[in-house]
C-alpha positions in Angstrom: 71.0 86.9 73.3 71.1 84.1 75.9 72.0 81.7 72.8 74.7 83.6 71.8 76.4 82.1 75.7 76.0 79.0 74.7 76.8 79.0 71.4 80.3 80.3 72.5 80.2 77.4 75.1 80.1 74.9 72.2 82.2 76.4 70.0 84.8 77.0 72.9 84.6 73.7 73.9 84.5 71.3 70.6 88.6 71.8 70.5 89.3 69.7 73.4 86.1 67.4 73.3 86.9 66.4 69.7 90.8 66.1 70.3 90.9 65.0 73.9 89.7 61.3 71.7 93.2 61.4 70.3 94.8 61.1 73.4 94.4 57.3 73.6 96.0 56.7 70.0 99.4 54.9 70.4 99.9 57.4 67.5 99.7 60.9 70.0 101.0 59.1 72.7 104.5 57.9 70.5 104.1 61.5 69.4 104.3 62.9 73.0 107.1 60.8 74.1 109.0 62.0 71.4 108.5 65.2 72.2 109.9 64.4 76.0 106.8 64.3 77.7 108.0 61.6 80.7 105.5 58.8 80.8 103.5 59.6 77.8 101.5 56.9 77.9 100.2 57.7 81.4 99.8 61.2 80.8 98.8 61.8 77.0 95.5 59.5 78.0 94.9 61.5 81.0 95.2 64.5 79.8 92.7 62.9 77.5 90.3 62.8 80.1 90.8 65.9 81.8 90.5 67.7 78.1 87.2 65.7 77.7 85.7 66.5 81.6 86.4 69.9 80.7 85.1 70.3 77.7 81.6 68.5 78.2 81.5 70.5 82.2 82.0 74.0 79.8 79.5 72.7 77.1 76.7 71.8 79.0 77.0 74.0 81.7 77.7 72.0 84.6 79.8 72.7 87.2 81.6 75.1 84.1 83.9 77.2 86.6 85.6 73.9 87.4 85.6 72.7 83.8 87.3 76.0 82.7 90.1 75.3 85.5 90.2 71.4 84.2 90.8 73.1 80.9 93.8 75.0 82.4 95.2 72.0 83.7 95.3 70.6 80.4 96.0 73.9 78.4 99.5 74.9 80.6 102.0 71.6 80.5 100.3 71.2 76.8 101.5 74.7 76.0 104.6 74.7 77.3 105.7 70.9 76.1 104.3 70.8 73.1 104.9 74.0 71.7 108.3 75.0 73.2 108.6 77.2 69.9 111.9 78.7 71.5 113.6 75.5 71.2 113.2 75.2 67.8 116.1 75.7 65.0 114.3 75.2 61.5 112.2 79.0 61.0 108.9 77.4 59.9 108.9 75.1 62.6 109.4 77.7 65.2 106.6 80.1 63.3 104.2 77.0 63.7 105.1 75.9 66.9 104.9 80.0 68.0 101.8 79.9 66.8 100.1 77.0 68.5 102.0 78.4 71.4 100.0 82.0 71.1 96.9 80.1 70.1 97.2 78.0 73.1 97.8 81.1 75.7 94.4 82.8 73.9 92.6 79.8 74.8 94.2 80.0 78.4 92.3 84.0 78.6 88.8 82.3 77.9 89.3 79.3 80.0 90.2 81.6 83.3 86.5 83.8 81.9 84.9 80.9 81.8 86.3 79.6 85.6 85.2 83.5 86.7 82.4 83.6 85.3 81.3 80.4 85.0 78.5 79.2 82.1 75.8 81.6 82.3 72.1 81.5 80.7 71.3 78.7 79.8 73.1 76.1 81.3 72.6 73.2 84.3 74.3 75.8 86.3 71.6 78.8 85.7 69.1 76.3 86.6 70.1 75.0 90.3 70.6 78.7 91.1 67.2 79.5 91.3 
């Protein structure tokens, strides 16, 4: 059952490894700004980063509580900018936007396990314990 931890390590983390890549596109970055995130291209790419620490910290196992709390970092001010769902006038738009909004806080629940907990079996973490 030990695999079963780390599968759900990978899977957890593949989100923000795989998209944290996008944040150094001109394309996300023109799409932040527009969204009124203030100096986009500063922050889009270093949320980048922090999305990518996180996710390979919560993947591997290493040093996981503080990847799920870099994770955090990145999953709050992305939630609240991105998704602002209560700002939105056109109904599907604010359905969609609701719903990366809710996906976004469910997210938040395992990253703040993940910093409690941190990686268990099978991780670098398990291993410099004992």
């Amino acid at each position: 059952m030990k695999v079963v931890v780390l599968i759900g390590r990978i899977l957890f983390s593949l989100i923000f490894l795989l998209s944290g890549f996008h944040h150094f596109s001109g394309a996300t970055i023109a799409y932040a700004a527009a969204q009124g995130v203030p100096m986009a291209s500063v922050l889009v790419p270093l949320s980048g980063i922090i999305s990518i620490f996180g996710a390979l910290s919560i993947m591997l196992g290493f040093k996981a509580k503080f990847g799920g709390l870099l994770i955090l970092v990145f999953l709050i001010p992305v939630t609240f900018m991105m998704h602002n769902f209560w700002a939105m006038t056109d109904p599907m738009m604010k359905q969609m936007q609701m719903a990366m909004f809710m996906k976004n806080i469910s997210i938040m629940g395992g990253a703040l396990i993940i910093a409690y907990f941190g990686a268990g079996p099978l991780s670098f973490d398990a291993r410099t314990k004992n």
